[in-house]
N, C-alpha and C positions, 0 to 999 in steps of 0.2 A: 673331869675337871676342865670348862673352860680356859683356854691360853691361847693370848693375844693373834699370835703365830697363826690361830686360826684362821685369821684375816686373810685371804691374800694378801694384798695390799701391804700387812708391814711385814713380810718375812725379806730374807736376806737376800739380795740381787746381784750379777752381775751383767752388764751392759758389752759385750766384747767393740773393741773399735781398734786405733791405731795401738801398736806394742810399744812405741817410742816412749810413750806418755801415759800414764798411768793416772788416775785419778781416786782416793779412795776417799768415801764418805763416812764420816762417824756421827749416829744420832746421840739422843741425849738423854739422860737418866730419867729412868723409869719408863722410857720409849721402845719405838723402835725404829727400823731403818723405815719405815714406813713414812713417815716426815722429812725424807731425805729421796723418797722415790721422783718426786716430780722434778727437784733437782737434777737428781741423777739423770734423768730421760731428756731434761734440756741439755744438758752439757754434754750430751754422748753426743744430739744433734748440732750444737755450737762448735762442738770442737774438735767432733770425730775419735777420740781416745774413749780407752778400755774405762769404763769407769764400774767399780765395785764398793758397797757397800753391808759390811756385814753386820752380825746379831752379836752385843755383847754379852759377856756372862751372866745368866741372870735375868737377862730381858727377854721380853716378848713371850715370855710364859705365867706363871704366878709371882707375885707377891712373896709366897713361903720359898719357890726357890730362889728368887734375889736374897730374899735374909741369908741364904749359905754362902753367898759370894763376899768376896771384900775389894777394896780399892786396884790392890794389886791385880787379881783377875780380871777387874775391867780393864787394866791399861797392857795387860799381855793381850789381852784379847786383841785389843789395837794392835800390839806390838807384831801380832803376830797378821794379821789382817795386811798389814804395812809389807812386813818381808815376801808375804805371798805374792803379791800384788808387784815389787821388787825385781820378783824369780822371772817374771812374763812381760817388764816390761821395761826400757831404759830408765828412763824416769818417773818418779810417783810425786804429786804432789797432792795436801790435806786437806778437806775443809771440814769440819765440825763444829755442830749445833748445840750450846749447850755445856752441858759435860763431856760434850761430844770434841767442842774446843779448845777446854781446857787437856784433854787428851791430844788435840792436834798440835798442841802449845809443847805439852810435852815429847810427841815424837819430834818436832822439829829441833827441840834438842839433843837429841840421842842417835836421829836416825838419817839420812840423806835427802830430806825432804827438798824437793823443786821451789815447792813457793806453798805455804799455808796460808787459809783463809778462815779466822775465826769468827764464827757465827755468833751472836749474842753469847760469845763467853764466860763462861762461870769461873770467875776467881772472887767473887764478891755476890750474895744474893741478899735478897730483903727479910726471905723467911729469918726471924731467929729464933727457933726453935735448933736451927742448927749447933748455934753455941752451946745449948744445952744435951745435944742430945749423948754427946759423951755419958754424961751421967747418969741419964733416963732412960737407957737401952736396958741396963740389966732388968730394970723394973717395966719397962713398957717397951712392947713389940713392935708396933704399929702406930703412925699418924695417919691421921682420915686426911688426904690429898687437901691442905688448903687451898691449893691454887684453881680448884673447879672452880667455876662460876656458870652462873646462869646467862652471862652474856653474850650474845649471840654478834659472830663479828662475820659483816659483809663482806661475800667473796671468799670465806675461808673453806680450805679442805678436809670438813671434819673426818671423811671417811678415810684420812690416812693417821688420824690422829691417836690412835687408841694407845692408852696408857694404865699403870696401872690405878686403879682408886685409894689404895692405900699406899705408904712406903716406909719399910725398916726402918725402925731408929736408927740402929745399929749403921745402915748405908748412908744416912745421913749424916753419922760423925765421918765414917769413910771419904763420902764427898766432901768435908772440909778437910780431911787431910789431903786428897787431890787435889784442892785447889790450893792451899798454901805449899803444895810443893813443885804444882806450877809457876805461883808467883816467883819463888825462891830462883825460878829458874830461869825466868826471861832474858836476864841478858846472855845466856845460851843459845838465844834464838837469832841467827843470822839471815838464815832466808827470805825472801822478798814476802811480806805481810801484807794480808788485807785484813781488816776489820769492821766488822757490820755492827752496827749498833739498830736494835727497833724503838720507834717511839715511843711507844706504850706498852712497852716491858715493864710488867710486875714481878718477874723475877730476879731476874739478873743488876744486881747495881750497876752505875753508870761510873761509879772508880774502877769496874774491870774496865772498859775501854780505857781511860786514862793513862790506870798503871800498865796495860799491851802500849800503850802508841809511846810511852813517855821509859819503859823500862826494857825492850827489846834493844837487840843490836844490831837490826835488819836498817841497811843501807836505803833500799824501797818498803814504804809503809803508804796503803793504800787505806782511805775512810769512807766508809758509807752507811749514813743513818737514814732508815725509813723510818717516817714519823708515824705514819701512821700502821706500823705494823707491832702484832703480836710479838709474844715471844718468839713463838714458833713460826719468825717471819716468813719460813721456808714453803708456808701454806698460807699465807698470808695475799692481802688485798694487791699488795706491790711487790711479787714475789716474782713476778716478772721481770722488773729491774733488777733484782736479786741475781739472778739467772743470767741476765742480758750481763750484767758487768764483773759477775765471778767465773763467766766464760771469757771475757773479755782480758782478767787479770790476767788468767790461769794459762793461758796460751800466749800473753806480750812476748 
């Protein structure tokens, strides 16, 4: 059975650099770290610190073994990603793509986090199928990946991109309880913020941005929208600037 993992490209990495500073990456559902590798390999160069990102539960292999995971295994996954990274190093700070953000949303309230940077964060998407799918999991397994398209976007890195083509009903009620108990959570969040917004995100609504910049209780709040980037601006046309100024936050 094919799985993702097979890639080089998206399996789980570590970068070793400075111990002071810790850096860990969280990609995004139905991903893998693979979408967070070319970050990772700028930031290890920008900033000299350890930077690791790992595989959460579920990903990077099938489709049927994401169906056995639940919400909570992705966010221990973090959780524990987080501590390790802790154990080797003074300070850890977040960034997360995705689901990968609203996960980095939630360590920074739970855990020591230096400074998060959340990527096109999911507390809000356009699929709705989500709201339904509470109900339509007993009966249906599988959605066919709406978000494919045929669009072919200049400059991007498809070869890190691999995802799965279908995803659990069942993970998709899970991801809307993740996201509503990030929201629940933001004024928990005190750490110095940055938030990325892309311009031609079809996934992620643009009241997640609003409700991070407008419901956190981070002192420093930093904004950065590329217009012209994907969701997955991480591979994206301006991923560059991406790079150049969440190296820039992460070390002020």
């Amino acid at each position: 059975m094919s799985m993702l993992i097979d890639n080089p490209l998206c399996r789980p990495f570590v970068l070793e650099g400075s111990r002071e500073h810790g850096i860990l990456l969280i990609h995004g559902f139905t991903a893998t770290p693979g979408t967070m590798r070319p970050l990772g390999e700028a930031l290890a160069a920008k900033t000299g610190c350890t930077v690791a990102a790992p595989l959460l539960p579920g990903h990077g292999r099938t489709p049927e073994i994401m169906a056995k995971t639940r919400w909570h295994d992705w966010l221990r996954g973090a959780q524990h990603a987080f501590d390790k990274l802790s154990r080797s190093c003074g300070d850890v700070s977040v960034v997360g793509l995705s689901m990968g953000g609203t996960l980095s949303l939630l360590l920074a309230e739970t855990r020591p986090v230096r400074r998060v940077a959340a990527v096109a964060a999911a507390l809000s998407v356009y699929n709705e199928k989500i709201i339904f799918a509470d109900a339509l999991w007993p009966f249906i397994r599988f959605f066919v990946d709406p978000e494919k398209s045929d669009e072919v976007i200049p400059d991007f890195l498809y070869e890190y991109n691999d995802t799965y083509d279908k995803t659990p009903v069942h993970c998709l009620s899970d991801l809307r309880h993740l996201m509503l108990l990030a929201r629940r959570g933001l004024p928990r969040v005190h750490c110095p913020l940055m938030n990325v917004i892309a311009g031609r995100d079809r996934t992620i609504h643009p009241r997640s941005t609003e409700w991070i910049l407008s419901e956190t209780s981070s002192r420093k709040k930093v904004f950065l929208e590329l217009p012209e980037s994907p969701h997955v601006c991480t591979l994206g046309p301006e991923r560059e600037i991406l790079f150049e100024e969440t190296a820039k936050f992460l070390t002020e």
